[in-house]
C-alpha angles and dihedrals in degrees: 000000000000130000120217135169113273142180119227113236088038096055090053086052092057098048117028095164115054115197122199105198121240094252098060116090131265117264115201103196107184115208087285108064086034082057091049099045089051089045086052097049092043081051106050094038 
């Protein structure tokens, strides 16, 4: 994987489908970290 510098909207019009492969943990995110996640995109966008 590389890393490289993206803006926001442009990287989610670019992929508008993200995969996590079958291999990577579960993750469980209750409202609150769903909650979190959304505040930080409104705020960065």
């Amino acid at each position: 994987m590389k890393a490289t510098e993206a803006k926001l909207l442009e990287f989610f019009k670019k992929s508008p489908q993200f995969v996590v492969p079958i291999y990577q943990r579960t993750y469980s995110w209750t409202e609150s970290e769903c909650r979190q996640l959304w505040d930080d995109i409104i705020r960065a966008g």
